[in-house]
C-alpha positions in Angstrom: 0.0 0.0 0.0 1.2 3.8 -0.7 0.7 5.9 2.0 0.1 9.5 1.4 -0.2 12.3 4.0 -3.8 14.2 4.7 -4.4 17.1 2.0 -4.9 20.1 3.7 -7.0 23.6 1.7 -4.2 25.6 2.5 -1.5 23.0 1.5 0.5 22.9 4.2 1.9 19.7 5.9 0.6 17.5 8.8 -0.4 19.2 11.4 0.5 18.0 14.9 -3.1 16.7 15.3 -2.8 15.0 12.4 -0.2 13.1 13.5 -1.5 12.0 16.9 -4.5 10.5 14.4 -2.4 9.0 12.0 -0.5 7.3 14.8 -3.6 6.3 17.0 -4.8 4.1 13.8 -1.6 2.6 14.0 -0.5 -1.2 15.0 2.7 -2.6 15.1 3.2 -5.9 16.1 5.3 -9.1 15.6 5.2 -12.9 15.6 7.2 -14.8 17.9 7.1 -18.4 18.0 9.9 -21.6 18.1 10.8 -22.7 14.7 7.7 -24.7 12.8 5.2 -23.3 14.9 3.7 -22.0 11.6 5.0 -18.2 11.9 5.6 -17.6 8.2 2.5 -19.5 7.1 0.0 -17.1 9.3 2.6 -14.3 8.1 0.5 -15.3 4.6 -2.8 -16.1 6.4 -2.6 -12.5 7.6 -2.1 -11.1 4.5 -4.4 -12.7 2.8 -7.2 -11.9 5.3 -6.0 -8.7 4.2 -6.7 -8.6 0.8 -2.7 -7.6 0.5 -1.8 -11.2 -2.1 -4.8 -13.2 -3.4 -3.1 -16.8 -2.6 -1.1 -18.3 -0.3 1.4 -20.6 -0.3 3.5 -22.2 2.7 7.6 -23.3 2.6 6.9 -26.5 4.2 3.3 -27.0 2.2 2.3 -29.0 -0.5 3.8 -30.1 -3.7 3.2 -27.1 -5.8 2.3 -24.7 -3.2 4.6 -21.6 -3.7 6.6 -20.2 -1.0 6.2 -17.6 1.4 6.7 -14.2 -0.2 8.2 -13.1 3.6 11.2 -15.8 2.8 13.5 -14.5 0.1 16.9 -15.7 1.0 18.0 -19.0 -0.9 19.0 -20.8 2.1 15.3 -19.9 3.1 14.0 -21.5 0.3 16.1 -24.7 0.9 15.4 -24.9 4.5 11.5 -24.1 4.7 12.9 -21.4 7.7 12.9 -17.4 7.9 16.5 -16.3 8.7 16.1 -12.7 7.6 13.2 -10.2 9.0 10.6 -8.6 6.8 8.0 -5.8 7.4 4.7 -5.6 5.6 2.1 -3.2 5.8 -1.5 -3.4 5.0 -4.9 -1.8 5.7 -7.3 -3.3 7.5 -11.1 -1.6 8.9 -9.7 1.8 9.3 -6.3 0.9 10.8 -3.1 0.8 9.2 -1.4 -2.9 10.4 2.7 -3.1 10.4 3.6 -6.9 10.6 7.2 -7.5 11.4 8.4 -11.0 10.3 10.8 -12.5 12.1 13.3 -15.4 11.9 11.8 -18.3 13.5 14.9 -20.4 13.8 16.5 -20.5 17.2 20.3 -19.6 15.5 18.5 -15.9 14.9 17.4 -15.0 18.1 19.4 -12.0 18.2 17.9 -10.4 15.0 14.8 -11.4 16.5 15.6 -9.2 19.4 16.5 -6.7 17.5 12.8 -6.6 15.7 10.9 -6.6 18.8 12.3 -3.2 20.2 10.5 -1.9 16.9 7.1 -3.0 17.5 4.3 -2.4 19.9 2.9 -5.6 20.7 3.6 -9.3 19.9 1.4 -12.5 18.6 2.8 -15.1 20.7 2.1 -18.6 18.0 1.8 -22.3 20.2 1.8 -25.7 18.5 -1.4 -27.0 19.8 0.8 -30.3 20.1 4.1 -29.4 21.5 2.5 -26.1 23.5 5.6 -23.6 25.1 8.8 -24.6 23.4 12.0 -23.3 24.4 12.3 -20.7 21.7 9.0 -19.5 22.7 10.2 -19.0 26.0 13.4 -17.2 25.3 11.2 -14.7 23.1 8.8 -14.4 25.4 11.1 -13.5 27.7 12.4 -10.4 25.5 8.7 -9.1 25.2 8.6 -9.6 29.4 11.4 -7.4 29.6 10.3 -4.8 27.0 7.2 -4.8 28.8 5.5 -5.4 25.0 1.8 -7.0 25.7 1.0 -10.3 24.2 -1.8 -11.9 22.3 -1.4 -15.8 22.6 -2.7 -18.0 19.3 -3.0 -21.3 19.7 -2.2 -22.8 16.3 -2.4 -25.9 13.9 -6.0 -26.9 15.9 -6.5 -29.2 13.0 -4.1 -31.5 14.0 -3.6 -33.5 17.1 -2.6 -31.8 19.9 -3.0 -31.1 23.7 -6.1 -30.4 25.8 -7.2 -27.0 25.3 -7.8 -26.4 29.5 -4.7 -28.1 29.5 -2.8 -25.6 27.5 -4.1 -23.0 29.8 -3.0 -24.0 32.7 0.5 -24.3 30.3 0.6 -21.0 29.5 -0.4 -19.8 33.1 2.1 -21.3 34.6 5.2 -20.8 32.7 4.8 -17.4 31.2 2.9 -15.5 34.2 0.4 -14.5 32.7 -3.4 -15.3 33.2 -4.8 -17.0 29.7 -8.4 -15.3 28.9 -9.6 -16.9 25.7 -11.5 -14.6 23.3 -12.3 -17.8 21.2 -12.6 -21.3 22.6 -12.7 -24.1 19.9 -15.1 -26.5 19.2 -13.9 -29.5 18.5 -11.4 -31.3 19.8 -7.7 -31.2 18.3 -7.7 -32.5 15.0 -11.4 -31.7 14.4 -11.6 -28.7 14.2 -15.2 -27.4 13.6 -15.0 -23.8 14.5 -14.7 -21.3 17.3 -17.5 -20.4 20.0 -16.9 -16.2 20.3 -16.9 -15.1 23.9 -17.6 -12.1 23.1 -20.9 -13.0 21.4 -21.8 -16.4 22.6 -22.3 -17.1 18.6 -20.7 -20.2 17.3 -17.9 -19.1 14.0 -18.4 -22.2 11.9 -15.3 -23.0 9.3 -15.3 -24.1 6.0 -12.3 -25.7 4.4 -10.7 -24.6 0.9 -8.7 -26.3 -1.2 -5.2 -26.2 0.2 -5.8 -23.5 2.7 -5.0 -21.3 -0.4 -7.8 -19.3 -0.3 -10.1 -17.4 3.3 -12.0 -20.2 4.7 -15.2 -19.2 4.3 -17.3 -18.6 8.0 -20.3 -19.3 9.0 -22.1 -17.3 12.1 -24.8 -19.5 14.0 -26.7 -18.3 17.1 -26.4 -21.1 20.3 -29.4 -22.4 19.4 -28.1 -23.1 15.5 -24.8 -24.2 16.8 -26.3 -26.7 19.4 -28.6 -28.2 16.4 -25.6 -28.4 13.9 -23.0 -29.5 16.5 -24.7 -30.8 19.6 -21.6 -32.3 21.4 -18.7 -30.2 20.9 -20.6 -27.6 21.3 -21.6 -28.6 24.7 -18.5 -29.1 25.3 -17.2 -25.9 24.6 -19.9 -24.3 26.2 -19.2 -26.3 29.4 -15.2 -25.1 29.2 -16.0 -21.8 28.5 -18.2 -21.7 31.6 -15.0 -23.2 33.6 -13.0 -20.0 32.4 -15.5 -17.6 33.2 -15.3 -18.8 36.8 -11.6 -18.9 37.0 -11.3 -15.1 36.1 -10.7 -15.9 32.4 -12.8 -12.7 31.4 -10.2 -10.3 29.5 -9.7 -7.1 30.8 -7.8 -4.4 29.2 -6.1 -2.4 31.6 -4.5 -6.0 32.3 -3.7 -7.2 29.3 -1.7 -3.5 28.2 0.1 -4.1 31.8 1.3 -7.6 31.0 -1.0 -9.2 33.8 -3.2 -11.3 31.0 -2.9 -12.3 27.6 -5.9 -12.8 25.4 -6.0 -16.1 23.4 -7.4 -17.6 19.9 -7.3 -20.9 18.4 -6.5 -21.0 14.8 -5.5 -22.8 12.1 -3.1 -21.1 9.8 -2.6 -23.5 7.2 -6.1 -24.1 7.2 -7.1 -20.3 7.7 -9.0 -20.5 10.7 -9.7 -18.3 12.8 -7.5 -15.4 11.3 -9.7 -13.0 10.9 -10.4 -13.1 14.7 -6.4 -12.5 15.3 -6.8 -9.4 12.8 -9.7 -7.8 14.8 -8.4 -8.8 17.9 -5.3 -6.7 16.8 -7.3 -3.7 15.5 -9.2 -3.7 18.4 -7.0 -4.4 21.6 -3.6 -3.9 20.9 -1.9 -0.5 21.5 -1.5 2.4 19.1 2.5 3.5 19.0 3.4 6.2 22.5 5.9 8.4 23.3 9.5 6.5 23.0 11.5 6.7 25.8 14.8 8.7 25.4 18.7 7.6 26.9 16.9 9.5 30.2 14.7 8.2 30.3 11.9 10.9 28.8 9.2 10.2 26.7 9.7 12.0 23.3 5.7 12.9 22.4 4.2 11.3 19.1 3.8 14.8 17.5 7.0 15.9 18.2 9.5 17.0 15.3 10.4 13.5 13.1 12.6 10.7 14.9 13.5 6.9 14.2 15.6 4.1 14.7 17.1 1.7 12.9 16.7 -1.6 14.3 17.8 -3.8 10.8 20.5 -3.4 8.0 20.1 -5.8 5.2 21.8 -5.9 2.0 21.8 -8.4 -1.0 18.4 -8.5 -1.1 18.5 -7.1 -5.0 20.9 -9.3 -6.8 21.1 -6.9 -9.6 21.9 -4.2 -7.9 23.7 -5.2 -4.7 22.1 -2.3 -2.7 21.8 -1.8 0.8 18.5 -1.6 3.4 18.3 -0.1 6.9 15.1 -0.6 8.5 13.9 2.1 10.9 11.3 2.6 13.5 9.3 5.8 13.1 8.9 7.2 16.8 7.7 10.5 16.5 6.6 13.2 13.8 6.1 12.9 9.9 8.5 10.9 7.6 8.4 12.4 4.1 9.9 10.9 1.0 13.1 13.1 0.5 13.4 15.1 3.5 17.1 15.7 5.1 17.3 14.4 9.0 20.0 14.6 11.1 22.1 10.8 11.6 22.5 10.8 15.5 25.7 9.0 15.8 27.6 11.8 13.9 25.1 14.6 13.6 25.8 15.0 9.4 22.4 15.6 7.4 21.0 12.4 6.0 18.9 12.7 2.9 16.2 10.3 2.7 16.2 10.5 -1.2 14.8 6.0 -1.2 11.9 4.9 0.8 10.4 2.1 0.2 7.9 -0.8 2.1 9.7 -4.1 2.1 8.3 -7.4 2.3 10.7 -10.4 1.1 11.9 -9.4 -2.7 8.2 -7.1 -3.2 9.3 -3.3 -3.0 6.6 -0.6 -3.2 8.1 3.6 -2.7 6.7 5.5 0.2 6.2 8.9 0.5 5.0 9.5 3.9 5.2 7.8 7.1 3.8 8.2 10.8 4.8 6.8 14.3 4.7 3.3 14.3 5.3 2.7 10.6 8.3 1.1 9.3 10.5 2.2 6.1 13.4 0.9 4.6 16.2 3.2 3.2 18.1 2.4 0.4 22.0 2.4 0.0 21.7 3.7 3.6 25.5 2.8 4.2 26.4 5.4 6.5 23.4 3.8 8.8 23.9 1.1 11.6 21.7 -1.2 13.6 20.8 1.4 16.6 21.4 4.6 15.4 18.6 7.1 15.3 17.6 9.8 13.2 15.6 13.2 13.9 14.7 16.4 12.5 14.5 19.7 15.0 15.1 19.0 18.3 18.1 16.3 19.0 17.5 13.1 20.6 19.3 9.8 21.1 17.1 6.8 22.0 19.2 3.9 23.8 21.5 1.7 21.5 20.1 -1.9 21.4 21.7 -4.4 22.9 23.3 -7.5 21.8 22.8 -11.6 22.8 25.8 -12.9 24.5 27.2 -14.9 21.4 27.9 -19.1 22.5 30.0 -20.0 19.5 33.5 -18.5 18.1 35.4 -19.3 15.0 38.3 -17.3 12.9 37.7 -16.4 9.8 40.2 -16.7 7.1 40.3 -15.5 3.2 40.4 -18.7 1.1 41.9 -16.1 -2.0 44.3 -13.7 -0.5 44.5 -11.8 -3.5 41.0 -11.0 -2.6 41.3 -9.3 0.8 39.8 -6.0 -0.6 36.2 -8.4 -0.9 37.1 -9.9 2.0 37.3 -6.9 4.0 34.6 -5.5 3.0 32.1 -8.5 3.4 33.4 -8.7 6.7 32.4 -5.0 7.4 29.1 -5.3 5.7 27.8 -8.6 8.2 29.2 -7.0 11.1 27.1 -3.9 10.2 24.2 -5.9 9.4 24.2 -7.9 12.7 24.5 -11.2 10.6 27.9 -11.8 12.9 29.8 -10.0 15.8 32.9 -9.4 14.4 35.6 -9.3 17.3 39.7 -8.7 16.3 42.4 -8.9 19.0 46.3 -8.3 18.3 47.2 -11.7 18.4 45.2 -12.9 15.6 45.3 -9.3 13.4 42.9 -7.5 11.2 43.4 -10.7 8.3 41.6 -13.0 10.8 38.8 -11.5 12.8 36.6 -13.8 15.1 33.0 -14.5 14.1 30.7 -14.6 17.1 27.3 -15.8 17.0 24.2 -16.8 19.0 23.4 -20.2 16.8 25.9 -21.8 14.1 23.5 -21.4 11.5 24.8 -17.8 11.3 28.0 -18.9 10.5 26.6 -20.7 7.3 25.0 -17.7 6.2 27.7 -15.6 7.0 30.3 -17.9 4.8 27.9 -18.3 1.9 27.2 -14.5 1.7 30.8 -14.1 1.8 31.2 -16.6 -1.1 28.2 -15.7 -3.1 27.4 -11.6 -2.6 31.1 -10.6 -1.9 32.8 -13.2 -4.1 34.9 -13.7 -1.2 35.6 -17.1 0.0 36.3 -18.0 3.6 37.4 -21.0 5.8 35.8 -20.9 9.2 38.3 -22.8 12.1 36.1 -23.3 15.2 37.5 -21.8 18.9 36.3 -23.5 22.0 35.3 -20.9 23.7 31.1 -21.3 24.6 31.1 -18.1 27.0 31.5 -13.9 27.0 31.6 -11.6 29.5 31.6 -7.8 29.8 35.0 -6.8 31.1 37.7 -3.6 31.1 40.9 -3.1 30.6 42.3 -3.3 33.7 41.2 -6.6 33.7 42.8 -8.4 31.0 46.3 -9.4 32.4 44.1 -10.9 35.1 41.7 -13.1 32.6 44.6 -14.3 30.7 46.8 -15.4 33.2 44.2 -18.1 32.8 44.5 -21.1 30.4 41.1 -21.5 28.3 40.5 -17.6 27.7 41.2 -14.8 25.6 40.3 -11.4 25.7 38.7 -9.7 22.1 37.3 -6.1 21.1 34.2 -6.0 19.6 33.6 -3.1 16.4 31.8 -0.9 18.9 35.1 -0.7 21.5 33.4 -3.4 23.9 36.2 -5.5 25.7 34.6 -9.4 26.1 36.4 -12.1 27.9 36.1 -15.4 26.2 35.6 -18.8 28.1 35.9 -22.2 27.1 33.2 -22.9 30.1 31.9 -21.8 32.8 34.4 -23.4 35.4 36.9 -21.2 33.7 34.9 -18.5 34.2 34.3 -19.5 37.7 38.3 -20.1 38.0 38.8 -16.6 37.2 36.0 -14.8 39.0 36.6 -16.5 42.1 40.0 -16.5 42.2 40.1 -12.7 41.4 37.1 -11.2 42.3 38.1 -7.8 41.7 37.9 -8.3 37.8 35.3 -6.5 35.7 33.1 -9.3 34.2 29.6 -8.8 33.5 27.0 -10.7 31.9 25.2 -10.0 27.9 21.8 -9.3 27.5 20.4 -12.8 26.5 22.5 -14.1 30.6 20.2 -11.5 31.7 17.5 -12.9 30.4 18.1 -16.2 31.1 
């Protein structure tokens, strides 16, 4: 969709209240979920409720079936798995939806991160089978500590899975927060007939289409029709949903915005059940974008002068014309096509000359943007994951932090007549946050250590290398599984050690490297004065 800005007699801009009503129809939101919960395939479902593509088609579907438009990388493709992040904006009712794809696969939890500082809320996606899986968790987690509210869907209901009380009491006790289902299924798992609305008391009655290609047609009955058509589920799923209602499973709002409650649907996406519900559910309850929070902490107002944040970099993403993306956040004020901003970091103008919405390889110029949208600027080298941008009066939001990386390896140029490429490629993934790139003066600038979160990264870091910056590169694994924080008074100390070494990251950050944790123990307790502190994703847990 193009986005333009609200004509005015007198042709002037956006006005300040303008803005506050651009950004209160806002909703910017993400899916989290462990790998093959079904993330990219209600990604489509979404869409296609949306009107924004006319079929969908699922990685991991059927012979024929076309994949994902959200998945564009080739070791996507391969794999059936999102590695890279993708934005997509639609219109739905009156409200303009921002859905932030995001790498499903364990390996990319810190570009995961990185996506949910940008949005507003987040669709938490269970297998009905399998319930809270560890990924699930660890994302989970991230929207806990963001304080970003969470809308639970309980997916693939087609199939056979766990009790639906029983997946309650699941996410009750492991996440926190008190379940109250807007939807309660009828049917058991793997028969799935349709949805009784608590909101209505009416019974949402599915119909299958061929493949799931296609919105499953519904069917509204009154109680009376749905204990007629359906007389024993829907006893059943009356008799449930009279068990939540006197377990305080009512949804309240004020709770669900404080991260008390989570709302919850059942749904099928490859079946597309019960997406519409997740899309009004959306519209309805989740928040519009607020003030940001500054570095102190200070809320910088929606209709203040223009600011963002990037929160991606992405490049190769146009083989033919090798160009660059940076992703960024708008927090406050209008974005227009063309208009210079100030780049934080180094306070030099930056002229936003390439806007464009990005979903997968589909590319569509934008002109204008409000709070809570997201825009991609092209050839945005100067740009870096964190950095923001403003027009008027300066601000500097906090950097984003990074996942304590559990797996090391120097990287070497298989062509050394190619260390031009090689330098550069190396630049361009540590800018991208595909790899943190950490150097040290024992192993010098020709062989920098990759460190990641998952080893998958390393495979796409070495075939980017080969493929986008023709330059080839042999990966020899270090045994280190552990980083800490530390300082420089407190390297002689580490390395007195055996079974650690002490690196700089690119943005000056000392980390002391560990073979395990007994070495770290070793060290800490044998010299507690030493600075070591624990990465974002120890914090976490």
């Amino acid at each position: 969709m193009t986005t333009t800005a609200p004509t005015r007699p007198d042709g002037a801009g956006p006005t300040p209240s303008d803005v506050v009503a651009e950004a209160a129809r806002r909703r910017t939101f993400a899916v989290i979920s462990h790998p093959d919960a079904g993330k990219s395939t209600l990604t489509e479902a979404l869409a296609l409720h949306a009107r924004v593509i006319g079929q969908a088609g699922a990685v991991h579907g059927k012979a024929g079936r076309r994949g994902t438009v959200s998945d564009w990388m080739d070791m996507e493709k391969a794999r059936g798995i999102s590695i890279t992040s993708a934005a997509l904006q639609f219109s739905y009712r009156d409200t303009v939806v921002n859905l932030l794809d995001t790498p499903g696969h364990a390996d990319f939890s810190e570009d995961t991160y990185r996506v949910l500082t940008a949005v507003d809320a987040a669709v938490m996606l269970v297998d009905a089978a399998k319930g809270l899986e560890a990924q699930t968790m660890k994302l989970f987690a991230v929207c806990r500590h963001r304080g970003i509210p969470v809308v639970t869907v309980v997916n693939k209901w087609d199939r056979p899975g766990k009790d639906a009380l029983e997946l309650m009491d699941e996410v009750a006790e492991r996440t926190g927060l008190t379940p109250t289902p807007l939807t309660w299924p009828v049917g058991i798992a793997g028969d799935f007939r349709g949805v009784l609305d608590r909101r209505d008391g009416g019974y949402r009655r599915y119909t299958r289409t061929a493949g799931g290609a296609t919105v499953a047609p519904e069917e509204l009955l009154s109680p009376a029709e749905a204990a007629a058509r359906e007389p024993d589920a829907w006893a059943r799923a009356c008799e449930e949903a009279d068990l939540l209602a006197a377990t305080a499973g009512e949804h309240d709002q004020d709770l669900f915005l404080s991260g008390v409650t989570t709302p919850v649907l059942f749904a099928s996406a490859i079946s597309n059940f019960g997406v519409g519900a997740l899309l009004d559910v959306l519209v309805d309850l989740a928040p519009a974008p607020a003030g940001r929070p500054d570095t102190d902490g200070v809320p910088r107002p929606v209709d203040a002068p223009f600011s963002a944040f990037v929160f991606k970099v992405q490049s190769g993403m146009d083989a033919a014309h090798r160009d660059r993306l940076a992703y960024v956040r708008i927090c406050s004020g209008v974005f227009e096509r063309g208009m210079v901003v100030t780049h934080g970091p180094t306070g030099r103008p930056f002229a936003t000359k390439y806007a464009q919405h990005v979903f997968g390889r589909e590319r569509e110029s934008i002109d204008v943007a409000y709070p809570g949208d997201v825009v991609g600027l092209v050839n945005a080298s100067a740009l870096h994951v964190g950095d923001t941008l403003y027009a008027g009066r300066p601000v500097a939001f906090p950097p984003l932090t990074t996942f304590a990386p559990e797996h090391f390896a120097v990287v070497r140029s298989l062509e050394t007549a190619k260390h031009k490429q090689f330098r550069r490629g190396i630049e361009q993934l540590e800018s991208e946050g595909v790899v943190q790139v950490l150097r040290s003066d024992r192993r010098g600038e020709q062989a920098p250590v990759f460190a990641v979160v998952g080893p998958m990264q390393f495979e796409v870091a070495t075939h980017r290398m080969e493929h986008e910056f023709s330059a080839p590169v042999r990966l020899e694994p270090l045994p280190y599984t552990l980083a800490m924080r530390t300082d420089e008074a407190s390297v002689a100390g580490i390395t007195a050690t055996t079974g650690t070494e002490v690196v700089q990251r690119s943005d000056g950050e000392l980390l002391a490297l560990f073979t395990n944790k007994w070495v770290m123990g070793v060290v800490r307790n044998g010299k507690p004065q030493l600075t070591l502190e624990p990465l974002v994703a120890a914090q976490l847990g």
